[in-house]
C-alpha positions as CSV (number, residue, x, y, z in Angstrom):
1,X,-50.7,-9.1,-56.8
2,X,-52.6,-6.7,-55.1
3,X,-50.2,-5.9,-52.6
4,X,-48.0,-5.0,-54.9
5,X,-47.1,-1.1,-55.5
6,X,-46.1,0.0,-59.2
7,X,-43.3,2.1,-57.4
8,X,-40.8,1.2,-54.0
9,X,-40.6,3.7,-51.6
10,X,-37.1,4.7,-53.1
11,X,-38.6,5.0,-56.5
12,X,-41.6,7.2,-54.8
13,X,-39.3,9.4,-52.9
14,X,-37.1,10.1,-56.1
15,X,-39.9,11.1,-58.0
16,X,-41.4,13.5,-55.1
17,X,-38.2,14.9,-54.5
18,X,-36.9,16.1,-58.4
19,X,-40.3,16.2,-60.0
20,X,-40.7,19.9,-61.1
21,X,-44.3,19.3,-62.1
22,X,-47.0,18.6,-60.7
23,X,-48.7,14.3,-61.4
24,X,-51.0,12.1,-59.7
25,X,-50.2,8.8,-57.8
26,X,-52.1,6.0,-58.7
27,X,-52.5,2.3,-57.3
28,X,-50.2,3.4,-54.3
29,X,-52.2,3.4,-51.5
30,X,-54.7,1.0,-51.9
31,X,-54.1,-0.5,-48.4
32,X,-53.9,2.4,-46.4
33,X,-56.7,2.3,-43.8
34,X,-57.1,6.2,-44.0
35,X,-59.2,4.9,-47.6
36,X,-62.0,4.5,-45.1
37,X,-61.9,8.1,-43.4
38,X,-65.0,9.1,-44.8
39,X,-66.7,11.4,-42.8
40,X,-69.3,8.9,-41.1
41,X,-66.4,7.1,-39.7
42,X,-64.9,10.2,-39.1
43,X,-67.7,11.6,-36.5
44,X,-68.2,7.9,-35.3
45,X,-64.0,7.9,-34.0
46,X,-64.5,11.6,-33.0
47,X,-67.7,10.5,-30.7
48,X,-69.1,14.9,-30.4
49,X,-66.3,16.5,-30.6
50,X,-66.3,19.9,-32.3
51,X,-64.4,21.3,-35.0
52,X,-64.2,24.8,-36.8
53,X,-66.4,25.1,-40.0
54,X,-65.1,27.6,-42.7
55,X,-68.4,29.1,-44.4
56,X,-68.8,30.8,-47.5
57,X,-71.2,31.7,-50.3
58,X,-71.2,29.4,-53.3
59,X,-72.2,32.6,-55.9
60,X,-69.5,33.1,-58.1
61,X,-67.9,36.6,-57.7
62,X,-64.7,38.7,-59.3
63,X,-63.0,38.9,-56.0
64,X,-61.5,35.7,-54.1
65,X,-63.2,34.1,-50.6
66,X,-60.1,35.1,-48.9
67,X,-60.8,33.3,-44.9
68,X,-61.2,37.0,-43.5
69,X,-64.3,37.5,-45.9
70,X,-65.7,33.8,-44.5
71,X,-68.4,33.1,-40.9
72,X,-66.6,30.5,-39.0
73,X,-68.8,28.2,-36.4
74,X,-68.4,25.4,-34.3
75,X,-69.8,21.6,-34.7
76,X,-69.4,17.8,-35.1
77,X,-69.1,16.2,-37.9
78,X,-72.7,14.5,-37.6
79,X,-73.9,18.1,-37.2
80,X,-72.2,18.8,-40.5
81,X,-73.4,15.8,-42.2
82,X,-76.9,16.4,-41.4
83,X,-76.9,19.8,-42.7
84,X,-75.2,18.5,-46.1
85,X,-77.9,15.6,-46.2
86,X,-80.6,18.8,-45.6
87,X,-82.0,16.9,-42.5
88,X,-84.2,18.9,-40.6
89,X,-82.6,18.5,-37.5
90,X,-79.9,21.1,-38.6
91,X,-82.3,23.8,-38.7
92,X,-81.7,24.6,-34.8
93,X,-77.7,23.9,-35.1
94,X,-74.7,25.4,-36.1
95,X,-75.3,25.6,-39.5
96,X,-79.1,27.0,-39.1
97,X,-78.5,30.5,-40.5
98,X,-76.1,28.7,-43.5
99,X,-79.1,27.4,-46.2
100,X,-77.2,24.4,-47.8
101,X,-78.5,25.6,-51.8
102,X,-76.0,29.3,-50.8
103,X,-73.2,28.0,-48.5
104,X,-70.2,25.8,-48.5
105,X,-68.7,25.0,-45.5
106,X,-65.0,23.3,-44.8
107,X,-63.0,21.8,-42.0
108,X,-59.6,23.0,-43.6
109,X,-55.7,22.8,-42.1
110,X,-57.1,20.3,-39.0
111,X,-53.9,19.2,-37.8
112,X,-54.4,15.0,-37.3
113,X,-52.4,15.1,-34.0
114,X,-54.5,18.1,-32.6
115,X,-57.6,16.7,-33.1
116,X,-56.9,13.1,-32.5
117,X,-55.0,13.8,-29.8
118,X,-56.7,11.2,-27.3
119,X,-56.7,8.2,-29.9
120,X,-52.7,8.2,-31.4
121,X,-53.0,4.8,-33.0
122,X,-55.3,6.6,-35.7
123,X,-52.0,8.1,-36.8
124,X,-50.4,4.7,-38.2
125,X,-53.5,4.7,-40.7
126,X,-52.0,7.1,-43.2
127,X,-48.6,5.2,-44.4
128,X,-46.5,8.3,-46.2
129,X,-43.4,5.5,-46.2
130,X,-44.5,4.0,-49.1
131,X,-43.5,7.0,-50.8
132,X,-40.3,7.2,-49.4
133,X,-40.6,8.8,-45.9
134,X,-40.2,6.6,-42.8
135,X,-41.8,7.3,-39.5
136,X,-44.2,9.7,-41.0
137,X,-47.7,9.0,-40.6
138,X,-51.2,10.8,-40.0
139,X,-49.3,12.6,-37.0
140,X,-47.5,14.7,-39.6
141,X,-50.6,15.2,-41.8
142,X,-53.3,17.7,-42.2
143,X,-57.4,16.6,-42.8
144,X,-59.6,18.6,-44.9
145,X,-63.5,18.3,-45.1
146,X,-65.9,20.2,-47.4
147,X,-68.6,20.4,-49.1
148,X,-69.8,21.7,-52.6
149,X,-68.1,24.6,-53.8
150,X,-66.0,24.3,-50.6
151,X,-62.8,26.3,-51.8
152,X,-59.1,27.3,-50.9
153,X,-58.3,30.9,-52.3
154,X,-55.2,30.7,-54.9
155,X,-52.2,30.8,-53.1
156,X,-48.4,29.2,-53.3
157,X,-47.0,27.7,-50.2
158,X,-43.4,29.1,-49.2
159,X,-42.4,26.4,-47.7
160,X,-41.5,22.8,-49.2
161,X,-44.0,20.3,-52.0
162,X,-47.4,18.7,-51.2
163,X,-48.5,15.0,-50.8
164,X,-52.2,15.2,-51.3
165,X,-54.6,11.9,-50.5
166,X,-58.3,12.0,-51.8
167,X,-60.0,9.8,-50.0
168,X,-64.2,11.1,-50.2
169,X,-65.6,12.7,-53.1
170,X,-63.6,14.5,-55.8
171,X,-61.7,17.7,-55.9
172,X,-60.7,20.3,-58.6
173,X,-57.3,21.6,-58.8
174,X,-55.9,24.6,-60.5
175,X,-52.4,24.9,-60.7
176,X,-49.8,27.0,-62.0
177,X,-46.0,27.1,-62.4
178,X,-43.9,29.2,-60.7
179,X,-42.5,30.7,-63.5
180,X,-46.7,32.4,-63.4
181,X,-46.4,34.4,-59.9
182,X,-45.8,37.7,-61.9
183,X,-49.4,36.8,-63.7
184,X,-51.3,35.9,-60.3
185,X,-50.8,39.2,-58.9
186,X,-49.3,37.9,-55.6
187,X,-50.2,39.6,-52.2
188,X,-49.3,39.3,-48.5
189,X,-52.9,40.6,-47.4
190,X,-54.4,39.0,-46.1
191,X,-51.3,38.1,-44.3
192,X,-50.9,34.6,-43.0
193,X,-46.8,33.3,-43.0
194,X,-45.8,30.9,-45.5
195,X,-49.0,31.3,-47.7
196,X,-48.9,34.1,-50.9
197,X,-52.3,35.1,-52.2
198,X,-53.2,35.8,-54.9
199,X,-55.6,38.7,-55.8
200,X,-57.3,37.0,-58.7
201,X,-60.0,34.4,-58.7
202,X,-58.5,32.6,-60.8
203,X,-62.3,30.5,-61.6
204,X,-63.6,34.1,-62.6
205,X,-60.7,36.9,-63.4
206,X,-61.3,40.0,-63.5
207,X,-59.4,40.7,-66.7
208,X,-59.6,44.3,-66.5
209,X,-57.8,44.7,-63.5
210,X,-55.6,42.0,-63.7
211,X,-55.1,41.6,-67.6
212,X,-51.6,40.2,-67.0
213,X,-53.6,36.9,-66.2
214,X,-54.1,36.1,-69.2
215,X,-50.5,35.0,-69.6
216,X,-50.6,32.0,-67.0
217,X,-50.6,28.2,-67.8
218,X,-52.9,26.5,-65.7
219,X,-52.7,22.5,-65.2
220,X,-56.4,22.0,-64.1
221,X,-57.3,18.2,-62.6
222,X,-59.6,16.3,-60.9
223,X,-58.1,14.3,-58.2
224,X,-60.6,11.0,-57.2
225,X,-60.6,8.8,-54.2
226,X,-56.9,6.7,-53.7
227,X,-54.9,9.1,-56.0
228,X,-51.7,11.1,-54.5
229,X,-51.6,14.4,-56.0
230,X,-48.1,15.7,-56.2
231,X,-47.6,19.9,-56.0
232,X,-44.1,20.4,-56.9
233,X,-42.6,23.4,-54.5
234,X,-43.9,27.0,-55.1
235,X,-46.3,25.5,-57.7
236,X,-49.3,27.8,-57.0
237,X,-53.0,26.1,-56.4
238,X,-56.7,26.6,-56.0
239,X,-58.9,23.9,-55.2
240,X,-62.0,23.3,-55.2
241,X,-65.0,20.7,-53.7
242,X,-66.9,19.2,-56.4
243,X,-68.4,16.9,-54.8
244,X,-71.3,17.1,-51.8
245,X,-68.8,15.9,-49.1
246,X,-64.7,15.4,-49.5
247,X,-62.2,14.2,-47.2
248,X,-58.6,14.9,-47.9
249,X,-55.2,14.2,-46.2
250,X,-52.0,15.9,-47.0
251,X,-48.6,16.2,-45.5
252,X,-46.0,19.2,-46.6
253,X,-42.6,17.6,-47.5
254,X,-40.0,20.4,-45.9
255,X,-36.8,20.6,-48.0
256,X,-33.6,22.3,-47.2
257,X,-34.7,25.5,-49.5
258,X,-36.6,26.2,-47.2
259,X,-34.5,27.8,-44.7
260,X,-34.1,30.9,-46.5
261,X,-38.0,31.0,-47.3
262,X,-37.9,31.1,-43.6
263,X,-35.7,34.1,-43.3
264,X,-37.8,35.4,-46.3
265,X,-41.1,34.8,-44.1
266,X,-39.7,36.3,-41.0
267,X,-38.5,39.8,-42.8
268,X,-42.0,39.6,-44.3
269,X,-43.2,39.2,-40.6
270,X,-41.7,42.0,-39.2
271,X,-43.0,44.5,-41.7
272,X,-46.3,43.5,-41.5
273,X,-46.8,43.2,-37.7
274,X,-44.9,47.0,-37.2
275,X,-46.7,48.9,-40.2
276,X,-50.2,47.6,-39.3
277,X,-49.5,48.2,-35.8
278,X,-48.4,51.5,-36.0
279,X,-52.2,52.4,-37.6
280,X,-55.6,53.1,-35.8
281,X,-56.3,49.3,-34.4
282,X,-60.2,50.4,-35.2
283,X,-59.8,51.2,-38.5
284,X,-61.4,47.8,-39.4
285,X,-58.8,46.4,-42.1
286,X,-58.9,42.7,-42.1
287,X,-55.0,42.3,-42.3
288,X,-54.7,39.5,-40.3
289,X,-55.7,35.9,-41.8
290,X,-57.8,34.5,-39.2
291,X,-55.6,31.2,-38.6
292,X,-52.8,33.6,-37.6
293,X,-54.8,34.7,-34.6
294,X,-52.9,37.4,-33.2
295,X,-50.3,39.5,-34.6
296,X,-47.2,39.2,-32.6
297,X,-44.6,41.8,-30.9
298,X,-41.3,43.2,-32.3
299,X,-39.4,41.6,-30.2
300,X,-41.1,38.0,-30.9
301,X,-40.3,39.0,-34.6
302,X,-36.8,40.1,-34.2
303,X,-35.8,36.6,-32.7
304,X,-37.5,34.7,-35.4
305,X,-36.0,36.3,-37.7
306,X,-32.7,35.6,-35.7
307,X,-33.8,31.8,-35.3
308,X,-34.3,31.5,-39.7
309,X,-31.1,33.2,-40.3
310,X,-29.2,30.8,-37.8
311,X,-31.5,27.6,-39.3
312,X,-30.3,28.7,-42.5
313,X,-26.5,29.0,-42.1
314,X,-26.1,25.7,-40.4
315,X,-28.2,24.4,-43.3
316,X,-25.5,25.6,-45.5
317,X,-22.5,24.2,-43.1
318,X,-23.9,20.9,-43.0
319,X,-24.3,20.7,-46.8
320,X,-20.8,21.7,-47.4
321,X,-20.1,19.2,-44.3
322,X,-22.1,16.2,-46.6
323,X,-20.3,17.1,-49.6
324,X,-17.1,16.8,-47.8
325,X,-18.2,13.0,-46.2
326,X,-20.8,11.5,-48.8
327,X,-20.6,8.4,-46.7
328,X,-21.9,9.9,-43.9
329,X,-25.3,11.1,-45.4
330,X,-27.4,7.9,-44.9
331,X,-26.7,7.9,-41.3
332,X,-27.9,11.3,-41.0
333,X,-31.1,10.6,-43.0
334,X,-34.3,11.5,-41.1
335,X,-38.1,13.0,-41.3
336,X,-39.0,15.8,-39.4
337,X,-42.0,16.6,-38.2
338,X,-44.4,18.2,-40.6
339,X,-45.2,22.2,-40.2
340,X,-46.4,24.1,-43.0
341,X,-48.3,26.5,-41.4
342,X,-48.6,27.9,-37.7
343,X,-45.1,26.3,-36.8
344,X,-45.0,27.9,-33.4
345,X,-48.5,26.7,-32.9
346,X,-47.2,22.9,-33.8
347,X,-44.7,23.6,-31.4
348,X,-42.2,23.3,-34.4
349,X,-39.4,25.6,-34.7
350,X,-37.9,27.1,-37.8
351,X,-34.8,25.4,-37.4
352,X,-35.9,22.0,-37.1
353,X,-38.2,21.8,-39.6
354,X,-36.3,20.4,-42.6
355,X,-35.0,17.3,-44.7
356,X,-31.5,16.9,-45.0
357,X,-29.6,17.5,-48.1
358,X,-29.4,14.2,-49.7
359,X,-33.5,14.4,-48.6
360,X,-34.4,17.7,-49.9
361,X,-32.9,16.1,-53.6
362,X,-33.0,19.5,-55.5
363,X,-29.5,18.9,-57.0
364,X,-28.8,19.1,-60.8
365,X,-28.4,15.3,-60.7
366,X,-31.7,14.5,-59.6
367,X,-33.1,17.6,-61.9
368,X,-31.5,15.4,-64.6
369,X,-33.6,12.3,-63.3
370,X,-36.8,14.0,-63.2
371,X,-36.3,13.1,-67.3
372,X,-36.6,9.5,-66.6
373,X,-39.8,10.0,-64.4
374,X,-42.0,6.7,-65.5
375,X,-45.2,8.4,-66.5
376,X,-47.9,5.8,-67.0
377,X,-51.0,4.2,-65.6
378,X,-49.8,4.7,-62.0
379,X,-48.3,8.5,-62.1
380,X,-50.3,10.5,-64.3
381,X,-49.1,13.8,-65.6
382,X,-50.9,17.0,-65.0
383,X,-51.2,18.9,-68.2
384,X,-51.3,22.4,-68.8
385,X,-54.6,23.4,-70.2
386,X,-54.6,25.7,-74.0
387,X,-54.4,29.3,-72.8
388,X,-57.3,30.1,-75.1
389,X,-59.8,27.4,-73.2
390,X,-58.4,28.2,-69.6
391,X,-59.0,32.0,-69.5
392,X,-62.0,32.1,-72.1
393,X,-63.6,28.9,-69.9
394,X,-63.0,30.9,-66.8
395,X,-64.3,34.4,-68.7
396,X,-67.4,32.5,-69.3
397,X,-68.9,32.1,-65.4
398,X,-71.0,35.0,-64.3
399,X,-70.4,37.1,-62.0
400,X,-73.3,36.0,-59.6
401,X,-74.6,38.7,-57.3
402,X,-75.4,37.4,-53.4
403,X,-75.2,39.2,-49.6
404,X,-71.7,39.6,-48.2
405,X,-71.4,36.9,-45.7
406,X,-72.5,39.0,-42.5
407,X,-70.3,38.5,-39.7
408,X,-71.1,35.5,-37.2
409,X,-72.2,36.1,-33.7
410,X,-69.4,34.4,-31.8
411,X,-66.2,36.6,-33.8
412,X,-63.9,34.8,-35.8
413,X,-61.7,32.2,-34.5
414,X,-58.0,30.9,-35.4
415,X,-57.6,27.5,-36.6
416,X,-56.2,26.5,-33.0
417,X,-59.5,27.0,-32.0
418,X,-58.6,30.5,-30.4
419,X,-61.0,33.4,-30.2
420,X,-59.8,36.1,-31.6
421,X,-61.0,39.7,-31.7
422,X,-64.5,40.5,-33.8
423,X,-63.4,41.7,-36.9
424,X,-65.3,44.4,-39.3
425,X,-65.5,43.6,-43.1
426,X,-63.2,45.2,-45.4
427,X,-63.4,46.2,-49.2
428,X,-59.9,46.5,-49.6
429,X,-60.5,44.0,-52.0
430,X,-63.5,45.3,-54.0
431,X,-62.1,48.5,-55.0
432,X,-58.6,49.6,-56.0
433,X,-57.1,52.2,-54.2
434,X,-57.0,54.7,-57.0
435,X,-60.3,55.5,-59.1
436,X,-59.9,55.0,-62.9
437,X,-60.6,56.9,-65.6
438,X,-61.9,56.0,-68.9
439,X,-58.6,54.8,-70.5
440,X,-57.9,53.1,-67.2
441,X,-55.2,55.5,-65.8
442,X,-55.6,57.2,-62.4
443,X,-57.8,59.8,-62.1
444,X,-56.5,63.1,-61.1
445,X,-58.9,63.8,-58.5
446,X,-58.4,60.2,-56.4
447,X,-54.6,60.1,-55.5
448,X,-54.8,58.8,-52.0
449,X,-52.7,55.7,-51.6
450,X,-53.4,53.3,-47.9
451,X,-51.0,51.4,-45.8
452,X,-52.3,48.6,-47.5
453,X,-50.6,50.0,-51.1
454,X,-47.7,50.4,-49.4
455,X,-47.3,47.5,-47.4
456,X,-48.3,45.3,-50.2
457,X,-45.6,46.9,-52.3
458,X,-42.8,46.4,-49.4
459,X,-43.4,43.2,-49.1
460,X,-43.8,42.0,-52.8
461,X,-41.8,38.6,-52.8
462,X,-39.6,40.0,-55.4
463,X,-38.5,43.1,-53.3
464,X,-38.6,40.5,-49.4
465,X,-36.3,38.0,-51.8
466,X,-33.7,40.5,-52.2
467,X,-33.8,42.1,-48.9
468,X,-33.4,38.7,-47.5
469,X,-30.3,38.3,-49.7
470,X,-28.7,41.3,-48.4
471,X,-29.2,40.6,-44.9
472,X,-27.8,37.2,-45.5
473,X,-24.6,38.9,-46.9
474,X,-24.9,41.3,-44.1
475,X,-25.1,38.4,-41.4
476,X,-21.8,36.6,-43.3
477,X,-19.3,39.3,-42.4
């Protein structure tokens, strides 16, 4: 009886696909070799070879660890080990300047085919068609490893829902609805496509500047080894290490919404690249997330946005093609390959990352299903905590003074392991662009708004969702 799953793959896939909120997976996966990726075995298969180490301060502050505020070094996972164990051999490392009791380090958004490359069979250990999606495997996946307090900065993805595996040490997740993005204060800088930040640390909020925080629901759980967290689309997240090493796997499910994020995330593109361009390069504003690496040219921008607008209107033909001929919908059934973020670095285009319609399974008849989801022992609900607890509990951590992470010597890198240019650090994000007065209204004397104000205003998701709606209606005629 151990071999046998409380769900089929069909079942699986139906509940991924219309769940609007976000569960946990239990018993599913209990014979998936990826159960033993711990991150011994890990450095054993990966025999020296280096990965990029995320690094940041574990003191607790107002603002978030957004990546362009983190040191960034190279080094193996026994390098890593040793300095989470405290062995003394790490004191002439990678990690020497990074004292284990102030830093957390992660290995986060390491593509499996990228750094597995030279050993493919590891692939077939992480088994994603037992929930429902055949031929997709580790090579579709993305491996995260941290340590204590290692953390991912509040954000929602644009693109598709999230299969998350926990398969060393536990991990804390925050997340809220998407009915909650007005609360989060949602920004595009640092900008990085397909991930919205947002500007509150939503362990610690700063309720004076962001009081409108105090109005979100958050579903906070602790994922264990063998459980499948499900994160519904646009559900936004922050996570956090609680444990002295973890080891995750996830793979993004793409779904035929999608396409117009796409054209959303190009027209958001676009802006960013030609306002911050057009400033003094020296100025010194981390913009740019470092796993973007560069920023890229107008005319690179122009025919991506050309590529998501095509994507997305043979998207539609197609669905009104399936609708036509139901019967020729399971021949036409596939997986493609996994792309969340970076898609021209996965050598994945816009167009052909997505599920087809009878896939994607946001209809109103599987909406109506997600009532009959079998919540039990084996898929566990995530809860929304009591307002009063999640923003009094956050309100209670202190705001712990430390150093600003001072920059490493060998720049910042992209997550494709590319060097990038050394970068200054910014305080866009410690002060507000306006000074306040004492009933909090701008002062008189401090008017001066940046590019930053601007840009952040232009490319709001409310105001790039409605541009992208007019250009659509534009590219129709």
């Amino acid at each position: 009886g151990e071999d046998v799953k409380p769900f089929t793959a069909g079942k699986a896939k139906e509940i991924v696909v219309s769940l609007q909120q976000p569960a946990i997976f239990c018993n599913m996966v209990g014979d998936w070799p990826a159960l033993h990726w711990n991150v011994k075995y890990l450095s054993a298969v990966l025999d020296g070879k280096t990965i990029q180490f995320r690094l940041g301060l574990k003191a607790v502050d107002l603002v978030p660890q957004f990546e362009t505020r983190c040191n960034y070094v190279e080094a193996t996972l026994e390098e890593f080990l040793a300095w989470s164990c405290g062995e003394p051999s790490c004191l002439s490392g990678p990690f020497s300047c990074y004292e284990y009791s102030k830093y957390w380090a992660y290995a986060d958004y390491k593509y499996i085919a990228r750094i597995f490359e030279d050993k493919p069979e590891i692939f077939q250990d992480v088994r994603w068609s037992d929930f429902g999606f055949p031929g997709r495997s580790g090579k579709e996946s993305t491996l995260w490893i941290g340590s204590e307090g290692a953390n991912t900065p509040c954000h929602v993805d644009s693109y598709g829902c999230n299969l998350v595996l926990q398969v060393q040490g536990r991990k804390k997740w925050h997340l809220f609805p998407p009915g909650d993005t007005s609360f989060l204060y949602p920004t595009r800088i640092p900008y990085e496509e397909s991930s919205i930040f947002s500007k509150v640390n939503v362990t610690n909020p700063d309720l004076k500047r962001f009081p409108e925080f105090r109005n979100t629901t958050a579903h906070v759980v602790t994922l264990s080894p063998g459980q499948v967290l499900l994160v519904p689309r646009h559900w936004w997240h922050y996570v956090e290490s609680i444990d002295p090493i973890t080891v995750s796997i996830n793979s993004w499910i793409e779904l035929d919404a999608d396409h117009e994020a796409r054209v959303e995330e190009a027209i958001t593109r676009m802006l960013v690249c030609a306002v911050k361009s057009a400033e003094n390069p020296g100025d010194g504003d981390l913009w740019l997330n470092p796993t973007e690496v560069e920023a890229t040219s107008h005319e690179i921008n122009l025919q991506y946005l050309n590529e998501a607008v095509s994507a997305y209107f043979r998207c539609q033909k197609t669905s009104v093609s399936e609708q036509a001929h139901p019967s020729s919908v399971a021949a036409e059934q596939r997986t493609s390959t996994s792309c969340k973020r970076k898609k021209r670095e996965a050598d994945c285009e816009p167009e052909g990352c997505r599920l087809t319609t009878h896939e994607s399974g946001f209809s109103a008849s599987k909406a109506e299903k997600s009532q009959e989801i079998p919540f039990g022992p084996h898929l566990i609900q995530v809860l929304p905590q009591s307002r009063e607890t999640s923003v009094m509990g956050a309100a209670a951590v202190k705001s712990n003074g430390g150093d600003l992470l001072h920059e490493n010597e060998g720049g910042y890198f992209g997550k494709s392991h590319c060097t990038g240019k050394r970068l200054v650090m910014s305080n866009d994000y410690e002060t507000p662009a306006h000074q306040m007065d004492a009933d909090n209204s701008p002062s008189a004397s401090q008017t001066a708004l940046s590019t930053n104000d601007l840009l952040d205003c232009l490319v709001n998701p409310r105001v790039i969702s409605l541009v992208a709606q007019l250009l659509l209606e534009r590219a129709r005629v």
